[in-house]
C-alpha positions as CSV (number, residue, x, y, z in Angstrom):
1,X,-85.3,-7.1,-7.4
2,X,-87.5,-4.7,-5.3
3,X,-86.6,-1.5,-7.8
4,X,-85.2,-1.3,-11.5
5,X,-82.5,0.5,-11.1
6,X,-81.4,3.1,-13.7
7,X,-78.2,2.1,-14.8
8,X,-78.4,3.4,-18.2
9,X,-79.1,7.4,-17.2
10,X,-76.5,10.0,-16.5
11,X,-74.4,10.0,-13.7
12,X,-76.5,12.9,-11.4
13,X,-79.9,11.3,-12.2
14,X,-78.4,7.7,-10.6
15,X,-76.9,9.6,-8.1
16,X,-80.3,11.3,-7.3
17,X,-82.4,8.3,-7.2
18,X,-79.6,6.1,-4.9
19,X,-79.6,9.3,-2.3
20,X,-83.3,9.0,-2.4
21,X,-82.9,5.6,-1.4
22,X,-79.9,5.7,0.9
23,X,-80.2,9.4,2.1
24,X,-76.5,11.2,3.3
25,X,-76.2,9.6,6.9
26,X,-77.2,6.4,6.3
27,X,-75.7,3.9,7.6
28,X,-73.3,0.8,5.6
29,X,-76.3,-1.8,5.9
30,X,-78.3,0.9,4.1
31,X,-76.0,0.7,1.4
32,X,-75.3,-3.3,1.0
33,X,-78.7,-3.7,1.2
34,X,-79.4,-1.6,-1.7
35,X,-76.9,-3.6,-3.5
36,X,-78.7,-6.5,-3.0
37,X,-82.1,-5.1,-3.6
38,X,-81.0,-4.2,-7.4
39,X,-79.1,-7.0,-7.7
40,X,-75.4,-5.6,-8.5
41,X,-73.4,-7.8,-9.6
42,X,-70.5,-7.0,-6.9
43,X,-70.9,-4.9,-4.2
44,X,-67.8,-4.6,-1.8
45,X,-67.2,-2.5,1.2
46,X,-64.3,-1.3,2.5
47,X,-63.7,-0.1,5.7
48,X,-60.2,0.9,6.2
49,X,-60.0,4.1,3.3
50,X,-62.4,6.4,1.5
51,X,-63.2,6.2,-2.6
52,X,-61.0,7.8,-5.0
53,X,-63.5,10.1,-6.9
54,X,-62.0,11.2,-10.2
55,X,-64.7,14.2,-11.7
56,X,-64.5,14.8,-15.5
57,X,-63.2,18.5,-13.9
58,X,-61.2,19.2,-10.7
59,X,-58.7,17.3,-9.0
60,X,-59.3,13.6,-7.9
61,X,-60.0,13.6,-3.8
62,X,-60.5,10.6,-1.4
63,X,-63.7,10.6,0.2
64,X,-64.2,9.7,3.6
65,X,-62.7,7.0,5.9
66,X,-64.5,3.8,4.4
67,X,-66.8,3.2,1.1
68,X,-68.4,0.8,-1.0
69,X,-68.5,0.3,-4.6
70,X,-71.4,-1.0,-6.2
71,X,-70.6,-2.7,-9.3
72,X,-74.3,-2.2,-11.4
73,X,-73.7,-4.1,-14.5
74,X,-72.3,-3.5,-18.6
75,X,-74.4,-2.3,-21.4
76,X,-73.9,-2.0,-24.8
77,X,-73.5,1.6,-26.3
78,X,-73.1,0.0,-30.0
79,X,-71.4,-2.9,-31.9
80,X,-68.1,-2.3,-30.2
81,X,-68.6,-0.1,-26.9
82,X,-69.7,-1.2,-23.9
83,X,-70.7,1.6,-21.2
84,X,-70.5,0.3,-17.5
85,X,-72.1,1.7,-14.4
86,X,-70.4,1.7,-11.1
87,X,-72.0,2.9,-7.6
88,X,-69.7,4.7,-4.5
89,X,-71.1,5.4,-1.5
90,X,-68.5,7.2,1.0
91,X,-68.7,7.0,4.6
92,X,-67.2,9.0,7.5
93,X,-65.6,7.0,10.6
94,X,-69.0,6.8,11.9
95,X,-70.0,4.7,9.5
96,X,-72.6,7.4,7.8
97,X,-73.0,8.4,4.9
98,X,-71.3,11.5,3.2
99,X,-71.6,10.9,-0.4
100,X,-72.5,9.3,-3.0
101,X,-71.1,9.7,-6.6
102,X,-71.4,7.6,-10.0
103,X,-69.0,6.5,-12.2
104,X,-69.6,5.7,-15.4
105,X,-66.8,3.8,-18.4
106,X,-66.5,3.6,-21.5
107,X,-64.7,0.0,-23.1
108,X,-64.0,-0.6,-27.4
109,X,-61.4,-2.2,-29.0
């Protein structure tokens, strides 16, 4: 793994330190290779349709024409809730970069 990566912080800080590794107008290679660099546990890329970003406020938009999602990893939050960290990274029909936003979940019983 050539960086930790911060799967555990809030959503803007993991969204900070990703863009400050694969800047807005990097390329798709940029992206996958950062997956493999922290070792995600998935990483697929899609080039035929944008992510679905759902905020915590505003309505849910598709951004741009092709993404990946970068599956991070689970960790535990307590006994019974497990918190897990996903990666998008949206891309226009150039194949650069436009955005990049985090999603994070919350699982219990």
């Amino acid at each position: 793994m050539e960086h930790n990566f911060p799967s555990k912080e809030e959503p803007e800080a993991i969204e900070n330190y990703v863009l400050k590794l694969t800047p807005l107008g990097s390329n798709i290679a940029a992206a996958e290779q950062f997956c493999r660099d922290h070792q995600f546990e998935k990483c697929n890329t899609w080039r035929d349709g944008g992510f679905y970003k759902q905020p915590e406020s505003g309505d849910p938009t598709v951004v741009g024409e092709m993404h990946i999602r970068g599956f991070a990893g689970d960790y535990p939050l307590s006994e019974h809730l497990i918190a897990s960290t996903s990666v998008y990274w949206g891309f226009d029909k150039n194949e650069k970069l436009i955005e990049v936003w985090v999603w994070k979940t919350i699982d219990g019983p």
